[in-house]
BAKEKE-185097 format. One record per atom (N, C-alpha, C): chain; residue in one letter; x, y, z. Coordinates in nm, 2 decimals, padded with zeros to 4 digits. Example, Ala and Ser with C-alpha at 12.3 -4.5 7.8 and 13.67 -1.06 7.14 Angstrom:
BEGIN
+--------+---------+--------+--------+--------+
: cadena : residuo :     px :     py :     pz :
+--------+---------+--------+--------+--------+
:      A :       a :  01.32 : -00.57 :  00.78 :
:      A :       a :  01.23 : -00.45 :  00.78 :
:      A :       a :  01.32 : -00.33 :  00.78 :
:      A :       s :  01.28 : -00.22 :  00.71 :
:      A :       s :  01.37 : -00.11 :  00.71 :
:      A :       s :  01.29 :  00.00 :  00.79 :
+--------+---------+--------+--------+--------+
***
This chain:
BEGIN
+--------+---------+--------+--------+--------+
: cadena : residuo :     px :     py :     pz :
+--------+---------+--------+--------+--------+
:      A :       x :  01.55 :  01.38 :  00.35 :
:      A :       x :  01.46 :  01.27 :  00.34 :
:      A :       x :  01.47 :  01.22 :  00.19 :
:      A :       x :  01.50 :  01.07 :  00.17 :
:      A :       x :  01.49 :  01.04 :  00.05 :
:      A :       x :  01.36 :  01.02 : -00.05 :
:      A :       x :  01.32 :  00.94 : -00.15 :
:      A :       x :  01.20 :  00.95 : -00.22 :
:      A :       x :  01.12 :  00.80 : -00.12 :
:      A :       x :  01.23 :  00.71 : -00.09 :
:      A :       x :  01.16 :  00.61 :  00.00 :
:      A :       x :  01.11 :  00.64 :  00.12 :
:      A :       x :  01.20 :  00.77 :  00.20 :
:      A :       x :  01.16 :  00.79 :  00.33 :
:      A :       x :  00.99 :  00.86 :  00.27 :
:      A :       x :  00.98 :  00.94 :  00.20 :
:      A :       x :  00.86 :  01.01 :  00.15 :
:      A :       x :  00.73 :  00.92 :  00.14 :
:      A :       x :  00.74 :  00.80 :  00.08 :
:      A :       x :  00.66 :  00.70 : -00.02 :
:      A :       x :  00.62 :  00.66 :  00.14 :
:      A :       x :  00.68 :  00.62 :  00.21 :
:      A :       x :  00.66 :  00.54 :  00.34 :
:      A :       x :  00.58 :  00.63 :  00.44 :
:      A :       x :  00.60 :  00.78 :  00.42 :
:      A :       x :  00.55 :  00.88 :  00.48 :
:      A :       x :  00.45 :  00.92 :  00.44 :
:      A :       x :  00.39 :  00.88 :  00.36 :
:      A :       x :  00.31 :  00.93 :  00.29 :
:      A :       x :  00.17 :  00.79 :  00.27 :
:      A :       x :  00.24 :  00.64 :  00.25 :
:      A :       x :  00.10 :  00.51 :  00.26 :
:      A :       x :  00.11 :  00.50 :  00.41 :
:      A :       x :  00.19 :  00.51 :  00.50 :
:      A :       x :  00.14 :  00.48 :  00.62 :
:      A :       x :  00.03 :  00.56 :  00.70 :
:      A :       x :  00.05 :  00.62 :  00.68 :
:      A :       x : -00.14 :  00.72 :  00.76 :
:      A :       x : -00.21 :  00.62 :  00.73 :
:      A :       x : -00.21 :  00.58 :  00.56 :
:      A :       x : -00.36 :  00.54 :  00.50 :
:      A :       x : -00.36 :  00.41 :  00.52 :
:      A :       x : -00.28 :  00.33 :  00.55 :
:      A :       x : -00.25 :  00.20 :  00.59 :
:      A :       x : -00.30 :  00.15 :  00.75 :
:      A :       x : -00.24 :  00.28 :  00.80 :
:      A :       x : -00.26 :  00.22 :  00.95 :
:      A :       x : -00.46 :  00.26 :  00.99 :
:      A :       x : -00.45 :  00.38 :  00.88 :
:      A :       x : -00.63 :  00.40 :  00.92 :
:      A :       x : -00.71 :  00.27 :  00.89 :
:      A :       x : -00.66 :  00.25 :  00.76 :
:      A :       x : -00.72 :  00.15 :  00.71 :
:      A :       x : -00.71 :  00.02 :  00.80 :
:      A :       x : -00.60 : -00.03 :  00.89 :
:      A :       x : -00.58 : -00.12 :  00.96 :
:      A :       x : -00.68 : -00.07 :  01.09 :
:      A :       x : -00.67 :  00.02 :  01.13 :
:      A :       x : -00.78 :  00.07 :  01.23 :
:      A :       x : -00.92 :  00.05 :  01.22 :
:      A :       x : -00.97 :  00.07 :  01.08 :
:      A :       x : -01.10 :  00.05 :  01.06 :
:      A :       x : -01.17 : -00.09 :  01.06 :
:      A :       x : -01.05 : -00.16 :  00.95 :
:      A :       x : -01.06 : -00.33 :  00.98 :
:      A :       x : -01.06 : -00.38 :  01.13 :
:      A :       x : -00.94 : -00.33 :  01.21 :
:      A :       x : -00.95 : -00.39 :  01.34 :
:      A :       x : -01.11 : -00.34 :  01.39 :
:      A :       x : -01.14 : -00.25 :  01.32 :
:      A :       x : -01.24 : -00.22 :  01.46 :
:      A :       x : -01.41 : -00.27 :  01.38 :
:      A :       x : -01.41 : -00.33 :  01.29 :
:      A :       x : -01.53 : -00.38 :  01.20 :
:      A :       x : -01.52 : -00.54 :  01.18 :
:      A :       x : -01.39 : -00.62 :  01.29 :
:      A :       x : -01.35 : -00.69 :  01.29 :
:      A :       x : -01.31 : -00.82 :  01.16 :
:      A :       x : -01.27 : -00.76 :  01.05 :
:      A :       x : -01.22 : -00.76 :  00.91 :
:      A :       x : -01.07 : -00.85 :  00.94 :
:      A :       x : -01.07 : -00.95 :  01.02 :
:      A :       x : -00.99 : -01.00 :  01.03 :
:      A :       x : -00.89 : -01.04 :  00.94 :
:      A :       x : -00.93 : -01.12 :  00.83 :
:      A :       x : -00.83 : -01.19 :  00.74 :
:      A :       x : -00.78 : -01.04 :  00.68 :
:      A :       x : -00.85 : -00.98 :  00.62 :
:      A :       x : -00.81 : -00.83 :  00.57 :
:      A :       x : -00.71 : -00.77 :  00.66 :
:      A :       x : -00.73 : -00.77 :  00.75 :
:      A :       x : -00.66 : -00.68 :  00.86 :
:      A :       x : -00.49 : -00.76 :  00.87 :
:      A :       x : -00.52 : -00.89 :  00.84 :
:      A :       x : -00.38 : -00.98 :  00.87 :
:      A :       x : -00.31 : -00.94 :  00.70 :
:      A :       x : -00.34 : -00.96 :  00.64 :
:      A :       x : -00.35 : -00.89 :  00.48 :
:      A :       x : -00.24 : -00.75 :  00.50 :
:      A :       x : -00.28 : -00.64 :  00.53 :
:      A :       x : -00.28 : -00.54 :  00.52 :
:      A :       x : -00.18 : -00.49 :  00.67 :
:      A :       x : -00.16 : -00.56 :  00.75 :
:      A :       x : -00.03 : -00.58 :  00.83 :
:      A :       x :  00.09 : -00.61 :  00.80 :
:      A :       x :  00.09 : -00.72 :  00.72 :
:      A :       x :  00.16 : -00.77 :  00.62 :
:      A :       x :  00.23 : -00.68 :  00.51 :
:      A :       x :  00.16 : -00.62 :  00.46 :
:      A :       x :  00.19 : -00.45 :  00.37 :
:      A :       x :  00.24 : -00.39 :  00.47 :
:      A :       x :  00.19 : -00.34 :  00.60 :
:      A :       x :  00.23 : -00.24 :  00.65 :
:      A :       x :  00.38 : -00.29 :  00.70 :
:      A :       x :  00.42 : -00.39 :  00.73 :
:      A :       x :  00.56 : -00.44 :  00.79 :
:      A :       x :  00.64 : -00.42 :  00.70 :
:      A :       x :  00.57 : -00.48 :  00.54 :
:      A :       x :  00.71 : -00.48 :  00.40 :
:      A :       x :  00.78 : -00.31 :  00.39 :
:      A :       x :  00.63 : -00.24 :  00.38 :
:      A :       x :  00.68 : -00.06 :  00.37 :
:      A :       x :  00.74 : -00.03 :  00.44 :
:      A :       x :  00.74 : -00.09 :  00.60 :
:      A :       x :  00.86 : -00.07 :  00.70 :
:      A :       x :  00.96 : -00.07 :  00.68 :
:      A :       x :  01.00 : -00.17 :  00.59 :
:      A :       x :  01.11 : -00.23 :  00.54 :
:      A :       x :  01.23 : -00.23 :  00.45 :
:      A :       x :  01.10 : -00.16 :  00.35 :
:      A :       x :  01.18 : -00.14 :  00.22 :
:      A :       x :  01.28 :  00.02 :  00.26 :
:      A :       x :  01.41 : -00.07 :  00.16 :
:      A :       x :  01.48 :  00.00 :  00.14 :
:      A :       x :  01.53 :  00.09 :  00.01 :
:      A :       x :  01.51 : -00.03 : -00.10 :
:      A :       x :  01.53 :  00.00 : -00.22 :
:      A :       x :  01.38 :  00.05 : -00.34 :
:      A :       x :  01.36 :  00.08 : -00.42 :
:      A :       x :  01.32 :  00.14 : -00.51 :
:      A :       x :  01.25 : -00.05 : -00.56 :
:      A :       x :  01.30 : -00.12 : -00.58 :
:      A :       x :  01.22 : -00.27 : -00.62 :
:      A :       x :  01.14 : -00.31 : -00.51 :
:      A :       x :  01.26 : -00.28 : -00.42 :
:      A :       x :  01.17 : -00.36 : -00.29 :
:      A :       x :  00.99 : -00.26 : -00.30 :
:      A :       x :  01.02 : -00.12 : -00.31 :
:      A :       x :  00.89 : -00.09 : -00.29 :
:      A :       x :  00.82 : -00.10 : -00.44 :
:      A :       x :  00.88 : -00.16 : -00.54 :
:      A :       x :  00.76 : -00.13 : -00.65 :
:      A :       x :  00.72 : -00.34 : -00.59 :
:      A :       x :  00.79 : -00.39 : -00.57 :
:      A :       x :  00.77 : -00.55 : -00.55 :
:      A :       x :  00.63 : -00.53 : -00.44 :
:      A :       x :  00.61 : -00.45 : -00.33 :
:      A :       x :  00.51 : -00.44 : -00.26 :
:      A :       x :  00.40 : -00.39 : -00.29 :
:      A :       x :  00.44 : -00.28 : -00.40 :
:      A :       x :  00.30 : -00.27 : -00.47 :
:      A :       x :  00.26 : -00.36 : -00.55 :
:      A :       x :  00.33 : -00.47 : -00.59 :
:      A :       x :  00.27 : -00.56 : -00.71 :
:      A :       x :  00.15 : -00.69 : -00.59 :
:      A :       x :  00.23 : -00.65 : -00.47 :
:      A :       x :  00.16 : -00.74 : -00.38 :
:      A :       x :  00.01 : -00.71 : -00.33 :
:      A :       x :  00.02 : -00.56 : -00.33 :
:      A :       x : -00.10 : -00.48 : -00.28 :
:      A :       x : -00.19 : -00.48 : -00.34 :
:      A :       x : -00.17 : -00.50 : -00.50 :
:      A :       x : -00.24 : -00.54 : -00.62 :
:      A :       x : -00.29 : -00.60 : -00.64 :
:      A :       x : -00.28 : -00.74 : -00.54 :
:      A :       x : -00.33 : -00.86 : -00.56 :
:      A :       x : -00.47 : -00.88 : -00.43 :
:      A :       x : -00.53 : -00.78 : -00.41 :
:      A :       x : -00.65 : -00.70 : -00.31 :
:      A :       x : -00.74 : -00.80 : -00.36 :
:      A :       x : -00.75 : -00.77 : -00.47 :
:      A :       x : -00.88 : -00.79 : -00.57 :
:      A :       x : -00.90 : -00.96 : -00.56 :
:      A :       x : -00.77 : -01.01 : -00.57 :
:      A :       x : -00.80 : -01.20 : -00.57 :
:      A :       x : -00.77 : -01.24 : -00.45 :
:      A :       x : -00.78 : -01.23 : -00.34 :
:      A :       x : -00.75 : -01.28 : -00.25 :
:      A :       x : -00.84 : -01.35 : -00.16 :
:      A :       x : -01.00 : -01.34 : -00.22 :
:      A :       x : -01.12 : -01.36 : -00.19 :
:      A :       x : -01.20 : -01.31 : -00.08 :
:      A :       x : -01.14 : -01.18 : -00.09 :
:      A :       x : -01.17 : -01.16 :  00.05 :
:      A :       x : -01.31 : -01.06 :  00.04 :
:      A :       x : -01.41 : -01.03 :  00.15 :
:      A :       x : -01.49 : -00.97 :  00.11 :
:      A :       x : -01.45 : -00.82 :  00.20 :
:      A :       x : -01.48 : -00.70 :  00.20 :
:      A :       x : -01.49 : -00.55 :  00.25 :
:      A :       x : -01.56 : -00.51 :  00.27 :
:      A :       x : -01.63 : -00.41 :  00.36 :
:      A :       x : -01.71 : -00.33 :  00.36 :
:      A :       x : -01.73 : -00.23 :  00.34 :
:      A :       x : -01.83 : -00.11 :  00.24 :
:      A :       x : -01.79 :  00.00 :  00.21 :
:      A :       x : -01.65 :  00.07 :  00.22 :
:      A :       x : -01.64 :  00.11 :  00.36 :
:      A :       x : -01.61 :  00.19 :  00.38 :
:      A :       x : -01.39 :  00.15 :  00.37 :
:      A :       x : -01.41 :  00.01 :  00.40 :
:      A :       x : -01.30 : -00.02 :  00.38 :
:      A :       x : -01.25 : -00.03 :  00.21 :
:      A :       x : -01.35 : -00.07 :  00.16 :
:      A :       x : -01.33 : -00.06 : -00.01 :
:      A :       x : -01.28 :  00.10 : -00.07 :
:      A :       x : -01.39 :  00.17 :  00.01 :
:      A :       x : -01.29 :  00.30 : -00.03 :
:      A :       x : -01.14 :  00.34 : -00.03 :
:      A :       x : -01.09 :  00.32 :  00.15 :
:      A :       x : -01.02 :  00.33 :  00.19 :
:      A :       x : -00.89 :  00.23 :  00.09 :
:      A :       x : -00.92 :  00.11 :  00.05 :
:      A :       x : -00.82 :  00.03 : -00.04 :
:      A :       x : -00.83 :  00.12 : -00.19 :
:      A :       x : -00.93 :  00.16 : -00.22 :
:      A :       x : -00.92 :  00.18 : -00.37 :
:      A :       x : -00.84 :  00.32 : -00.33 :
:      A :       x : -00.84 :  00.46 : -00.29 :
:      A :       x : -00.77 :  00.48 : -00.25 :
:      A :       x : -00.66 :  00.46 : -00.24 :
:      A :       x : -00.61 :  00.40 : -00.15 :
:      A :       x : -00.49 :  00.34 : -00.14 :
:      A :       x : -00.40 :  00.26 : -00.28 :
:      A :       x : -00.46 :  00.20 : -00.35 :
:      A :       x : -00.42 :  00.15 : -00.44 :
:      A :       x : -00.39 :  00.27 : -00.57 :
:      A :       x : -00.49 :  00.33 : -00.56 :
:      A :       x : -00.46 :  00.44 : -00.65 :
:      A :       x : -00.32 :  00.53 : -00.57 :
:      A :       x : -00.30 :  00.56 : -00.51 :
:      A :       x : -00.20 :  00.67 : -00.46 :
:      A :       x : -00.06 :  00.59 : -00.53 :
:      A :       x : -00.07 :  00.43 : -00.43 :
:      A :       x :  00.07 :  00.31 : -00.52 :
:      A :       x :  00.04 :  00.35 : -00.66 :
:      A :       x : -00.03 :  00.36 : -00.71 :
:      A :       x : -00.06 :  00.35 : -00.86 :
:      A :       x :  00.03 :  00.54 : -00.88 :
:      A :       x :  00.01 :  00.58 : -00.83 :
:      A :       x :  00.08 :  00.70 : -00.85 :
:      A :       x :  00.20 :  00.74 : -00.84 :
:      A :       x :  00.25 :  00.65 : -00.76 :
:      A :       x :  00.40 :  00.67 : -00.67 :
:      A :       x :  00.48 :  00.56 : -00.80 :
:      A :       x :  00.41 :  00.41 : -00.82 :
:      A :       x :  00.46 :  00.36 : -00.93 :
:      A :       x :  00.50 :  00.43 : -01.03 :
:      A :       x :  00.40 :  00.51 : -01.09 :
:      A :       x :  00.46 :  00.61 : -01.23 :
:      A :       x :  00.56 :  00.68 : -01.22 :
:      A :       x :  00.56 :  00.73 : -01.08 :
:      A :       x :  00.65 :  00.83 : -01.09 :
:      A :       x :  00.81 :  00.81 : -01.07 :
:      A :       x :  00.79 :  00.68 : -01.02 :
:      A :       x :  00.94 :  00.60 : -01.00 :
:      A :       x :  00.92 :  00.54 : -01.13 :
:      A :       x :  00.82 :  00.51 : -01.20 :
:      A :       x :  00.88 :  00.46 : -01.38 :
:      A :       x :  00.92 :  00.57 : -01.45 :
:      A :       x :  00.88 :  00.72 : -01.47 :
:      A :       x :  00.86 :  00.78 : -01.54 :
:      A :       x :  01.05 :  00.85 : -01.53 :
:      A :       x :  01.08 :  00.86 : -01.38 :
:      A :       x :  01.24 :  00.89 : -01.32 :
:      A :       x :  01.36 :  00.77 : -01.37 :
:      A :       x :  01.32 :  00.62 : -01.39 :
:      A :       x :  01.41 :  00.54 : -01.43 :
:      A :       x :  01.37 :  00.55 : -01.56 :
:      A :       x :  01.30 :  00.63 : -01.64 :
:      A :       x :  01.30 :  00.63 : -01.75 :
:      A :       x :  01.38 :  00.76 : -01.83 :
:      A :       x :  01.37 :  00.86 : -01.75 :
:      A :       x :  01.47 :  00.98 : -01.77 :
:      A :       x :  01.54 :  01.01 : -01.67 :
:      A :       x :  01.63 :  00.93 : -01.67 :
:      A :       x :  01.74 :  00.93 : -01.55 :
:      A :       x :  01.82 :  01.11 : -01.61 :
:      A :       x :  01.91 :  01.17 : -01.50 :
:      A :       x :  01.95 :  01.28 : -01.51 :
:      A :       x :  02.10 :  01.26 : -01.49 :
+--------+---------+--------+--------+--------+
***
């Protein structure tokens, strides 16, 4: 398994919970949002492609959207983990072997 198959294995749980909670609190625009993420992660193949979708996931905060607790956790969370997976794909193109 590569570092992509991992990264994909690892936000999808918290993606699709998180899509589960919105569908079921009816968080519509959010939920179309966050589908949208879950399709790109599908997708990605390359190492840009997934830092390019975190820069997307990033953009949570402007999108005007409002959350409810429990979904706000569930993104900060989530954003923080991206936030962790980012470093660690900067910290390896930084000391390549």
């Amino acid at each position: 398994m590569d570092a992509i198959d991992t990264v994909r294995n690892e936000l999808r749980p918290q993606l699709e919970d998180l899509l589960t909670h919105l569908g079921n609190t009816e968080q519509i625009a959010a939920a179309a949002f966050f589908t949208q993420i879950l399709m790109g992660l599908n997708k990605v193949e390359r190492e840009e492609q997934l830092l390019e979708l975190f820069i997307e996931l990033s953009t949570t905060a402007f999108l005007g959207l409002e959350f409810d607790a429990a979904a706000l956790t569930m993104i900060d969370d989530l954003l923080a983990n991206a936030e962790l997976i980012a470093q660690a794909f900067s910290a390896d193109s930084a000391n390549p072997q």
